[in-house]
N, C-alpha and C positions, 0 to 999 in steps of 0.2 A: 504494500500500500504506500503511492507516495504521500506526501505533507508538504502539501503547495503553503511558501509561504504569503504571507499577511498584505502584503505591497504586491506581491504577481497575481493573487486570488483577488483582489480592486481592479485592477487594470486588466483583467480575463472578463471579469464583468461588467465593466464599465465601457470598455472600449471594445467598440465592434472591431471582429478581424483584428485586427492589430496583440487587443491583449494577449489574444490566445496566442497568438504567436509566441510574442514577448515571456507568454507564462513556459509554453513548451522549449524555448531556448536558453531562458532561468532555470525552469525546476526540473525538468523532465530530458536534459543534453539533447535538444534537438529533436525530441520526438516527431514523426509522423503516424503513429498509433491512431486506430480513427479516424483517417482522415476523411471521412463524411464530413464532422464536426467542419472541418477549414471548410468543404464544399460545399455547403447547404446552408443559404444565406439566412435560412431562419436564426441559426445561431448564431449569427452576428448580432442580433438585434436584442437590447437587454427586456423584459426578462432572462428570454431566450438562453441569453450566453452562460446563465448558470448552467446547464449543462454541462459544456465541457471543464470547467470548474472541478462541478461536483463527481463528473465522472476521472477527471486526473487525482484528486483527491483519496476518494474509495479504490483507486488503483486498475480501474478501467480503462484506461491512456494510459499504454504501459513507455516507461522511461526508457531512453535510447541507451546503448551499453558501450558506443562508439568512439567516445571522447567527446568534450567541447566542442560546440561549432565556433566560439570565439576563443581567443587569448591574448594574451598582452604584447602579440604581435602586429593584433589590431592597432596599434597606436603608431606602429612604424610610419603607414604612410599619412595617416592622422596630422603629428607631429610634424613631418615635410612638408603637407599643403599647407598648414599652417602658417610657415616660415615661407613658402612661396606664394602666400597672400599677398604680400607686401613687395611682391618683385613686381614694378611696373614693366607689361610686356607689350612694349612698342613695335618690334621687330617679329618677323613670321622667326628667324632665328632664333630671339629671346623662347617665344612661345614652341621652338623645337628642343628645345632643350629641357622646358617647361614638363614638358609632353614628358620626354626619355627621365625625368626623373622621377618624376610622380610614378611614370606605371615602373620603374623600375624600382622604386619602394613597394608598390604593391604584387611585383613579381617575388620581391625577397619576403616580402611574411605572408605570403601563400605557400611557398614554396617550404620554408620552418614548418608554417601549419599543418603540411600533409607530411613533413619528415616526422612530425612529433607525433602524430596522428596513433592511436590503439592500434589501428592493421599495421602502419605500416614499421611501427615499432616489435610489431611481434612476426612477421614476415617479410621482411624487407622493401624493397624498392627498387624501381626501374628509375634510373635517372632521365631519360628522356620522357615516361609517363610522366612524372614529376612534373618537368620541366612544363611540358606540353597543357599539364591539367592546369598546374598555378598559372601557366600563360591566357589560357581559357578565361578563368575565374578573374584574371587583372583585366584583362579586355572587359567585360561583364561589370567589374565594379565600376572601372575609369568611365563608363558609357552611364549608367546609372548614378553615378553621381553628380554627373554633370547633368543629366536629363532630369534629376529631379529639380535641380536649385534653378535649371531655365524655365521649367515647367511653372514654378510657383511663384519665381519673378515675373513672369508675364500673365500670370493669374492675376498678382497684385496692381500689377497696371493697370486692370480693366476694371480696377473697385475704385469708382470715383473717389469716396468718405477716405483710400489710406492715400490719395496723390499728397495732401500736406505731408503728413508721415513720414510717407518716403519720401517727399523733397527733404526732408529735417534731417534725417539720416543722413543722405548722400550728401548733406554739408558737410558732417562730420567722418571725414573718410575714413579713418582707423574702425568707427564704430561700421558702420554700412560693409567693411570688411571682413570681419569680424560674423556678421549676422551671413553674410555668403558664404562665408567656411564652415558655420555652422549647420546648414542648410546642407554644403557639400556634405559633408560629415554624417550625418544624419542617413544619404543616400549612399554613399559609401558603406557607412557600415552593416546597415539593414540589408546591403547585395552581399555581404563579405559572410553574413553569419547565416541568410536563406541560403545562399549556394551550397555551403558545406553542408547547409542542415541537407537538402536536398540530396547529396552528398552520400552521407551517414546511411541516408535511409533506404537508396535504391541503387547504393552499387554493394557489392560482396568485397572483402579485404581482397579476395584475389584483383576483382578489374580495378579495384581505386588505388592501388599502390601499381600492378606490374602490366593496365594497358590502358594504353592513350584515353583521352576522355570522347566520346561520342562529334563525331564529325560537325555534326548538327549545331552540339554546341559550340562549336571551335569558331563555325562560321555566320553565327549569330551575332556571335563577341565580338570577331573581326570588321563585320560589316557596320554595325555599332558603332566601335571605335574608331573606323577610317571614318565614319560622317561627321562622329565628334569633333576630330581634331583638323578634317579640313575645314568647318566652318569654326574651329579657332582660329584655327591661323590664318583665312580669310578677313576674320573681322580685326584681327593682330594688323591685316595690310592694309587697312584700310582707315586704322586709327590714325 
């Protein structure tokens, strides 16, 4: 039986989709047990979401046995964008380089993540799986993080009541930069901890350590990634 804590059993109920999420990658390593529960919009909807709640509690959402889908490798590339908040990026150059660091923080703790990983600690590893899957999973995030913080920027545009707001903000540049990293961050990390949970749940220790990851995804990520960063470095040429 698991013992959902106090603060993930609020946000399981409170928040549609999301809690449950948030509770299964806290209390339960990423469980996908159940997963009607995620599918069936009824349960998003509170009362509703007691549910899955009460059924990870009584131990009917049974706990993943895979490892973490997060660790304190999450903050590698975290940390980096941070510090390249503040890198004004004039040049499609400046913005190339921009690009090769960011994903190559996020190639290096993906890459720790599946080394450190349950399977592939107790059966080894294929160094080019590795390479190949955390390169997957970097595409995937780099694309997602950027897609959520434009998404919700130009949300904010179209709400008359926050145009003061955000002019107030974008006076103050540190703060208005600051709120986009966090926004980044946000998508970032929510691609970084579904992927793996994803991960955990539907590959076997043998394909997630010793064969490449799924074509499918490989080329998802990629196509993702190249639109991302050509219309950075487009608007980089145009500043």
């Amino acid at each position: 039986m698991a013992k959902i804590g106090a603060l993930s059993a609020i946000l399981c109920v409170i928040l549609p989709l999301l809690g449950q999420v948030i509770m299964r990658i806290i209390e339960l390593g990423g469980s996908l047990s159940r997963p009607w529960l995620l599918y069936i919009p009824i349960f998003w909807i509170p009362p509703f979401t007691l549910a899955p709640y009460l059924l990870s509690e009584f131990g009917y959402v049974k706990s993943a046995n895979t490892g973490k889908v997060y660790d304190n490798f999450i903050l590698i590339p975290i940390i980096v964008k941070l510090l390249l908040s503040f890198v004004p990026l004039y040049s499609a150059d400046l913005t190339g380089m921009y690009i090769i660091i960011l994903l190559g923080s996020m190639l290096i703790a993906n890459t720790i993540h599946i080394l450190k990983s349950n399977a592939c600690q107790q059966i080894g590893s294929n160094i080019f799986t590795v390479f190949s899957r955390a390169l997957s999973d970097s595409f995937l995030q780099y694309s997602v993080g950027f897609i959520l913080t434009f998404m919700l920027r130009t949300i904010a545009k179209l709400i008359p009541m926050l145009q003061p707001l955000i002019l107030n903000i974008k006076s103050i540049d540190i703060l208005y930069k600051l709120i986009i990293f966090l926004l980044w961050a946000m998508g970032f990390a929510g691609a970084y901890m579904i992927l793996h949970m994803v991960d955990n749940n539907t590959e076997t220790p043998e394909t997630y350590c010793k064969k490449s990851p799924k074509f499918v995804k490989l080329l998802i990520g990629f196509i993702l990634f190249f639109a991302v960063i050509f219309y950075e470095i487009r608007k980089s040429m145009n500043n």
